[in-house]
C-alpha positions in Angstrom: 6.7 11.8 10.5 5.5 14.9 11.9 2.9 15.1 14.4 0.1 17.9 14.9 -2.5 17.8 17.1 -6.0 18.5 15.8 -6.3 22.2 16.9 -3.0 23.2 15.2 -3.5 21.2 12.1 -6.5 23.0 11.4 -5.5 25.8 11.8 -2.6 25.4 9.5 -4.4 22.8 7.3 -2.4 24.1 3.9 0.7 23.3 5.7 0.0 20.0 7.0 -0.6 19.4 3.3 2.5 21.1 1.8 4.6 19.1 4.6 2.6 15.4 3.4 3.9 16.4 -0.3 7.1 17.8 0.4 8.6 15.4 3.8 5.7 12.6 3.5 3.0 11.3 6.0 1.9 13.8 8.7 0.3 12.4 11.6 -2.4 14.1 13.6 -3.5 13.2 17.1 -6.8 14.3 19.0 -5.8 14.0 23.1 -2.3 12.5 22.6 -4.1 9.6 20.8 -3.4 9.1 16.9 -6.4 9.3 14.7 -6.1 10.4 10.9 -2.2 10.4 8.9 -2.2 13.3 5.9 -0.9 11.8 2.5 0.5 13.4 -0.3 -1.5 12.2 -3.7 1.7 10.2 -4.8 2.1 8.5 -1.6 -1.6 7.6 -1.9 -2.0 6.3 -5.4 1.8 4.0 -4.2 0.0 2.2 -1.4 -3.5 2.2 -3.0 -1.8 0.7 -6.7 -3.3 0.7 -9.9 -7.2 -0.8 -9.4 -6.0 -2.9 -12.3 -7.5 -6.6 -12.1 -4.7 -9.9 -11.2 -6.1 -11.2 -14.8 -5.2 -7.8 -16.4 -1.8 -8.4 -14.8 -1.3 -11.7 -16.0 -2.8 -10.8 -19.8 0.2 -8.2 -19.9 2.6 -10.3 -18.7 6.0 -11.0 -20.3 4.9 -15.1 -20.1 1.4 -14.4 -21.4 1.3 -16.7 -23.7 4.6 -18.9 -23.7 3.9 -22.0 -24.1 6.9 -23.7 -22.4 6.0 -23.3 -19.2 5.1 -26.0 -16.5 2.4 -25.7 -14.0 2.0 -29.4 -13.2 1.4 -30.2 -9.7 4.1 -33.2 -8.0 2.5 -36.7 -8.2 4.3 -37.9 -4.8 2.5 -38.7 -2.1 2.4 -36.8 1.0 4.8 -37.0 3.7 4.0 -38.5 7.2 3.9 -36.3 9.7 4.3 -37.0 14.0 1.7 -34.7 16.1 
């Protein structure tokens, strides 16, 4: 990751941007301390994922619907345990 500091990634703000898409994640510092890290758009929308719901996941999953599949929970009883 390359690092600018504030000043010179200002200043050059269209190539702190070009370098985010082309090399990834640009890191800018303000006195030596890291403060903000420049993204390309496909890097965001990767980390950020797809907004879509964990019940919209499930809906489209390749198991929505099977009706072989066991969810029931183990009747033992639990296990003793020495503190």
């Amino acid at each position: 990751m390359h690092i600018w500091q504030m000043q010179e990634a200002k200043s050059r703000l269209s190539e702190v941007v070009k370098e985010a898409e082309r090399d990834g994640p640009q890191e800018i510092t303000v006195h030596g301390r890291s403060v903000a890290v420049v993204l390309s758009r496909a890097d965001y929308d990767r980390l950020a994922g797809t907004g879509e719901s964990l019940a919209s996941f499930i809906r489209r999953s390749p198991l929505a619907g099977a009706d072989d599949l066991d969810f029931s929970r183990d009747p033992s009883l639990t296990r003793e345990t020495h503190l």
